[in-house]
C-alpha positions as CSV (number, residue, x, y, z in Angstrom):
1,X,-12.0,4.7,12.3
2,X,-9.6,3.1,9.8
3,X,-5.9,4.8,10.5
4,X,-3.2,4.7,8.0
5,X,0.0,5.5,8.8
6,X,2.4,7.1,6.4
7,X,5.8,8.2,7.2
8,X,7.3,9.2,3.8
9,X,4.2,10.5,2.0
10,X,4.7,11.5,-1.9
11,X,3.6,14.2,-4.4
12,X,3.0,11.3,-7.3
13,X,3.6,12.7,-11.1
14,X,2.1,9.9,-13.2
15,X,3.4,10.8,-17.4
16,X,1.8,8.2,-20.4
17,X,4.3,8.3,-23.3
18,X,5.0,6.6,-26.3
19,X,7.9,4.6,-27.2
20,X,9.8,5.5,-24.3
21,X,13.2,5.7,-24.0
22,X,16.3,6.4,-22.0
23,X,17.9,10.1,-23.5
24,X,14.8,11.0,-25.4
25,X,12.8,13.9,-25.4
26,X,9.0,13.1,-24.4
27,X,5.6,14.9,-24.7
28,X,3.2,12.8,-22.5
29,X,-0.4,12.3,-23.7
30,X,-1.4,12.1,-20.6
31,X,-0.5,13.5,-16.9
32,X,-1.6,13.0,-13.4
33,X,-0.5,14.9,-10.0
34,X,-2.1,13.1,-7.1
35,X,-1.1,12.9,-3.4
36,X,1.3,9.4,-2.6
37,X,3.0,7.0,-0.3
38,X,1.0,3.6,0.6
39,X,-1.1,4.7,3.7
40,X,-2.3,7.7,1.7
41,X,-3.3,6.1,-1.4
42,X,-5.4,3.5,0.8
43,X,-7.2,6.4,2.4
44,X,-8.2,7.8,-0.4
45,X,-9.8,4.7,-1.7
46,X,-11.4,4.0,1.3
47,X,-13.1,7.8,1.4
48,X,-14.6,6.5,-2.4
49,X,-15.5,3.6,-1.0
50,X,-17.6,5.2,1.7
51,X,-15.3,4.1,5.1
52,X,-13.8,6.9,7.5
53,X,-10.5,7.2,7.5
54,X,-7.5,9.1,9.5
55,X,-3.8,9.8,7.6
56,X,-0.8,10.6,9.6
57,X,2.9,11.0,9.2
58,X,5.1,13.5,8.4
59,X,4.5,16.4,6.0
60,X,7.1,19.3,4.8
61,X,6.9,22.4,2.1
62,X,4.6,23.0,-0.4
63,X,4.4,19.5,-1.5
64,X,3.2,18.7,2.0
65,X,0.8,21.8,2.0
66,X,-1.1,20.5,-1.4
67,X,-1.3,16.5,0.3
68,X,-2.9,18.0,3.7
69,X,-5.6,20.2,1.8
70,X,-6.6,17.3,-1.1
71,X,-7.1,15.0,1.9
72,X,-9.0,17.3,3.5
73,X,-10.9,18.1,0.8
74,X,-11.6,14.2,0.0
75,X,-12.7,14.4,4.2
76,X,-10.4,12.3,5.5
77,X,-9.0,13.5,9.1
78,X,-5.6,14.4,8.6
79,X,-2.9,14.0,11.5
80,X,0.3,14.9,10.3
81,X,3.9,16.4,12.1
82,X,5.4,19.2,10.0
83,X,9.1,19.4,9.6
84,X,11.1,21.5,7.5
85,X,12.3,20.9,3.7
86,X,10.0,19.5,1.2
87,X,8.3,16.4,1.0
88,X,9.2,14.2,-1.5
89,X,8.1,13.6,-5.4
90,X,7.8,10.1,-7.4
91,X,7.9,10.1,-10.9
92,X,6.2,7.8,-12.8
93,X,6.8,7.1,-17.0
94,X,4.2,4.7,-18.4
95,X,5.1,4.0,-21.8
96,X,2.0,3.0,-24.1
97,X,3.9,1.1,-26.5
98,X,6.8,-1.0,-24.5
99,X,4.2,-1.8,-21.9
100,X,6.5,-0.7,-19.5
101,X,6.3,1.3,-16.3
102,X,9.4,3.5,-14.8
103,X,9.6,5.0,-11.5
104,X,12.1,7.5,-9.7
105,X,11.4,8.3,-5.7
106,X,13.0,11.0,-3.8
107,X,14.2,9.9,-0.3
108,X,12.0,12.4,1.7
109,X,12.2,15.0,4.0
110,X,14.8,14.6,7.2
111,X,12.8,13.7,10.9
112,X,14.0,15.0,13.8
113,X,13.8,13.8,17.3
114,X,11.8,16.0,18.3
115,X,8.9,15.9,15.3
116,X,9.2,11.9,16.2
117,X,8.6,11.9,19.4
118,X,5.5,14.6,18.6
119,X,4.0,11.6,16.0
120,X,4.7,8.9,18.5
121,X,2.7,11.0,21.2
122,X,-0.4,11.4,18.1
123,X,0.0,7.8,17.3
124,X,-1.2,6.9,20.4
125,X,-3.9,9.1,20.9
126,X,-5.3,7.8,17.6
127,X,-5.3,4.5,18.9
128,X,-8.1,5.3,21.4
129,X,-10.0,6.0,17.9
130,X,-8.8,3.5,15.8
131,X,-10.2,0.0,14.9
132,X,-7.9,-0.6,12.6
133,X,-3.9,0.5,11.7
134,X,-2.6,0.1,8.5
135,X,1.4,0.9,8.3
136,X,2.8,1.6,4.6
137,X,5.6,2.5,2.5
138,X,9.4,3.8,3.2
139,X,10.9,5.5,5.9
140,X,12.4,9.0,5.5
141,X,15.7,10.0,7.2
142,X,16.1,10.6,10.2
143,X,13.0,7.7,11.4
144,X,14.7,5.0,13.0
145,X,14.5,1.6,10.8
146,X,12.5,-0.4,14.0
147,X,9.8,2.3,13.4
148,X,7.2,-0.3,12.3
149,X,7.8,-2.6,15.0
150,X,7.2,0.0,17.8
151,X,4.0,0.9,16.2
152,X,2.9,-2.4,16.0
153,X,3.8,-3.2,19.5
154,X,2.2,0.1,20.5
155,X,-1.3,-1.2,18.6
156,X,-1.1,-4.7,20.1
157,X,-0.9,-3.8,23.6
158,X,-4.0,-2.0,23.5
159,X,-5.9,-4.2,21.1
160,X,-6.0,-2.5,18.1
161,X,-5.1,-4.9,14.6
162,X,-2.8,-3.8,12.7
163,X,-1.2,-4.4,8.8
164,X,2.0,-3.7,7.2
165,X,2.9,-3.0,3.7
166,X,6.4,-2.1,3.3
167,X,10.1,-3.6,2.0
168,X,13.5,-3.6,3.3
169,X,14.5,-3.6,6.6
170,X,11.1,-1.3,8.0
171,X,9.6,-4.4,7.1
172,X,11.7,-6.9,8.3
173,X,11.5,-5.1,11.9
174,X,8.0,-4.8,11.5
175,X,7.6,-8.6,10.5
176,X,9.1,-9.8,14.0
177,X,6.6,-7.8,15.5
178,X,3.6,-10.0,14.3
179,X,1.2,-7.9,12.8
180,X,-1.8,-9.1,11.9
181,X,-1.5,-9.2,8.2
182,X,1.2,-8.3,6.0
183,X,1.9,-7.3,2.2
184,X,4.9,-8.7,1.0
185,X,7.6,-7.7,-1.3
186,X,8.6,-10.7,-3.3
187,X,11.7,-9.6,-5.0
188,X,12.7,-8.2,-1.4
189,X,12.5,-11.4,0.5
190,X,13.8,-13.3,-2.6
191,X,16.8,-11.6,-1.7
192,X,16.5,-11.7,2.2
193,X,15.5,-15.7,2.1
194,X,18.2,-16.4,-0.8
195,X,15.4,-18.5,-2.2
196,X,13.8,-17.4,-5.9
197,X,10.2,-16.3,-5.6
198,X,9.2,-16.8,-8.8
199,X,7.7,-20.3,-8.4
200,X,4.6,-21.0,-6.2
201,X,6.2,-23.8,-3.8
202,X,8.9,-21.1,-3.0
203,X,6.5,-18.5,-2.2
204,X,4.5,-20.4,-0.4
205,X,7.2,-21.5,1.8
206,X,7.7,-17.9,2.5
207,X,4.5,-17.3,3.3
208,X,4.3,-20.6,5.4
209,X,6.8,-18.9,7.6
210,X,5.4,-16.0,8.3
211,X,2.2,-17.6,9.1
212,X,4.2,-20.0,11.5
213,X,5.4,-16.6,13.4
214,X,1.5,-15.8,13.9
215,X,1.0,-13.6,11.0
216,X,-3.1,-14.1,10.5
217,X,-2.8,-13.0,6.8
218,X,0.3,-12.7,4.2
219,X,-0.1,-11.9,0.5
220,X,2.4,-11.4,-2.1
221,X,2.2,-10.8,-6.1
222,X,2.8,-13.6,-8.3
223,X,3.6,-13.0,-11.8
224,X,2.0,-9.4,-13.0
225,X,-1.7,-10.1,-12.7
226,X,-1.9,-12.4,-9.6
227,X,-1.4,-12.6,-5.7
228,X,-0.7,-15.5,-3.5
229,X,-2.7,-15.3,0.0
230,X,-1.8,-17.6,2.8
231,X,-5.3,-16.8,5.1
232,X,-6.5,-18.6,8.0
233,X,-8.3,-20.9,6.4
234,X,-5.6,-21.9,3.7
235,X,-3.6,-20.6,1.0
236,X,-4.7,-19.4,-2.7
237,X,-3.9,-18.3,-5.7
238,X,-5.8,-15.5,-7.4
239,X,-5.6,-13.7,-10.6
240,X,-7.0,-11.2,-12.9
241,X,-7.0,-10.6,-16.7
242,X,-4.4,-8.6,-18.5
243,X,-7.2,-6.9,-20.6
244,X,-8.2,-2.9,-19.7
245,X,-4.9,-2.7,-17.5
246,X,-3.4,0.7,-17.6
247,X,-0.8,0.8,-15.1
248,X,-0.1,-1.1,-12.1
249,X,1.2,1.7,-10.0
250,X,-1.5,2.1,-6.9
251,X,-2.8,-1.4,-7.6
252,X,-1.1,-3.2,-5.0
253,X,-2.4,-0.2,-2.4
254,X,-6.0,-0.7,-4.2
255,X,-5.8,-4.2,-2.9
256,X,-5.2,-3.4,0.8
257,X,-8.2,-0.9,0.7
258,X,-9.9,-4.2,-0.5
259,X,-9.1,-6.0,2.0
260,X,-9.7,-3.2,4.8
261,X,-13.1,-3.4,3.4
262,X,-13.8,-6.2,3.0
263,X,-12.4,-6.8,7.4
264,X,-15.4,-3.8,7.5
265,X,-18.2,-5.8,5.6
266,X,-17.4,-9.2,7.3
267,X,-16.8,-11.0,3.9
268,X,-15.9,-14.4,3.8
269,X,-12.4,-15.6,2.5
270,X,-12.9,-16.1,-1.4
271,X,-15.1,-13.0,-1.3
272,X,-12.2,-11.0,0.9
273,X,-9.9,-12.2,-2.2
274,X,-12.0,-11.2,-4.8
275,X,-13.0,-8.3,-3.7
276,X,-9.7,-6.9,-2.6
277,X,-8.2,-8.1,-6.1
278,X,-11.3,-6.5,-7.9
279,X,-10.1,-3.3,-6.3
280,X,-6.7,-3.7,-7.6
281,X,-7.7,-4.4,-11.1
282,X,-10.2,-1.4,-12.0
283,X,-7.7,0.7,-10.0
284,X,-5.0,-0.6,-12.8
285,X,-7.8,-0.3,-16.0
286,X,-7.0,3.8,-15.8
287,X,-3.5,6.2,-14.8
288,X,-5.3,8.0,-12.1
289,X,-5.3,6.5,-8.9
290,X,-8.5,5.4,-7.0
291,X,-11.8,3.4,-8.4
292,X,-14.4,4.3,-10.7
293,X,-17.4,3.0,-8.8
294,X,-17.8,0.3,-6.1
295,X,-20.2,-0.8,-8.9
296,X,-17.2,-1.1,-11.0
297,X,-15.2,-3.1,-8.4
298,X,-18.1,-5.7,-8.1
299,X,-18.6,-6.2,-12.2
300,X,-14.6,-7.5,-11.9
301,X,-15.0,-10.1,-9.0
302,X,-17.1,-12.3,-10.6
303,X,-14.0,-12.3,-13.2
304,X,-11.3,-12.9,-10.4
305,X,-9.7,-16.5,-10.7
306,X,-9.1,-18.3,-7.5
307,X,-7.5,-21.7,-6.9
308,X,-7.1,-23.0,-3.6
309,X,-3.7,-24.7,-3.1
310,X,-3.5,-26.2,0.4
């Protein structure tokens, strides 16, 4: 069983506008309501693409109410702690003509001791199951900030890979923890490494270190429409054609169900790329969240670019 891990899971409002604006007054021509937070959105894709799949972290309210019964409905095994308040909502404005996206997030929900200590306990029971971890997405108050490192430390001891996709410090904790493969934020370890991402022999550099720590994998966006991976059998650069995209929202989470398939399937390397960027790219060519067909995935990796680099 795949097991996601998400410990600030969203209600995400997805809005498609025109000309939008700062002060204005907007009727969207198109909305979406969907269940959020990284580990979420990758176990929905996986349950379209076929693979079982278990989501846990922390759920509160109403909000948490209607993310427990979608997944459910979408038969993934839900493990969640329930604490008190409301779990968060993101807001998303995609405006049509600017080609700009806009996003607000709500911190979350505040943890207890006692509701962490109840995950911790579940988190290791699902580790009996699990054959592979994927950790995603902020933290909400009251988790402390080495959360991701303990987890990984937890699924290491027994065996079990694990994969990170997260920013700030979370990720910086879970970083020193070595997972197995890890999703980077450029513009957060642009500022982190005081070096500017935006050109590939500074990225790679990043990448080189994290792969000199014993991190397997590393990927991080380039530009809008590619990703740099640094993979065990050397680094490249792949990207995908403007044309069709929508909005880039759950594309980077699109990718790591990619990937987590592709782990599944035994794919080589430039397939694993492809594939995985595929996902990212139909998940992009509409606002709602998910795939249209695995079909639809396969049509776009003949259409993936990939350069090898070193």
């Amino acid at each position: 069983m795949i097991v996601t891990v998400t410990l600030n899971p969203a209600v995400d409002e997805e809005f498609v506008v025109s000309d939008f604006r700062p002060g204005g007054w907007f009727r969207s021509r198109n909305a979406n309501r969907s269940p959020g937070g990284k580990g979420i959105n990758v176990s929905l894709l996986l349950s379209q693409l076929g693979y079982e799949t278990a989501a846990m972290g922390f759920l509160a309210g109403f909000n948490g109410g209607y993310i427990r019964d979608i997944l459910r409905k979408a038969r993934i095994t839900t493990n969640f702690v329930h604490v008190k308040g409301e779990t968060r909502t993101n807001v998303y404005i995609v405006d049509e003509t600017g080609k700009m996206e806009t996003g607000l997030s709500e911190p979350g929900p505040y943890v207890p001791d006692e509701a962490y200590e109840r995950f911790m306990k579940n988190y290791e029971r699902m580790l009996k199951r699990a054959r592979l971890v994927l950790l995603g997405g902020s933290l909400p108050p009251g988790v402390p900030q080495d959360a991701y490192a303990s987890l990984i430390e937890r699924a290491k001891n027994i065996g079990v890979p694990v994969w990170i996709d997260a920013a700030g410090a979370p990720l910086m904790s879970g970083l020193g923890a070595v997972p197995n493969l890890a999703k980077i934020d450029h513009r957060f370890m642009s500022k982190v490494s005081g070096i500017s991402l935006t050109s590939l022999d500074n990225l790679i550099e990043v990448l080189t270190g994290l792969h000199d720590q014993g991190i397997e994998w590393s990927i991080t966006s380039y530009h809008t429409y590619g990703d740099v991976f640094f993979t065990p059998e050397g680094i490249y650069l792949a990207t995908a054609s403007r044309k069709g995209v929508v909005s880039l929202f759950g594309a980077s989470d699109a990718l790591i169900a990619g990937m987590v398939v592709a782990r599944e399937e035994n794919m080589s390397v430039e397939e694993t790329i492809r594939f995985s960027l595929a996902c990212a790219w139909e998940d992009a060519s509409h606002v709602e969240k998910g795939i249209g067909s695995r079909e639809a995935v396969e049509d776009k990796m003949a259409r993936v670019q990939i350069e090898k680099l070193g």
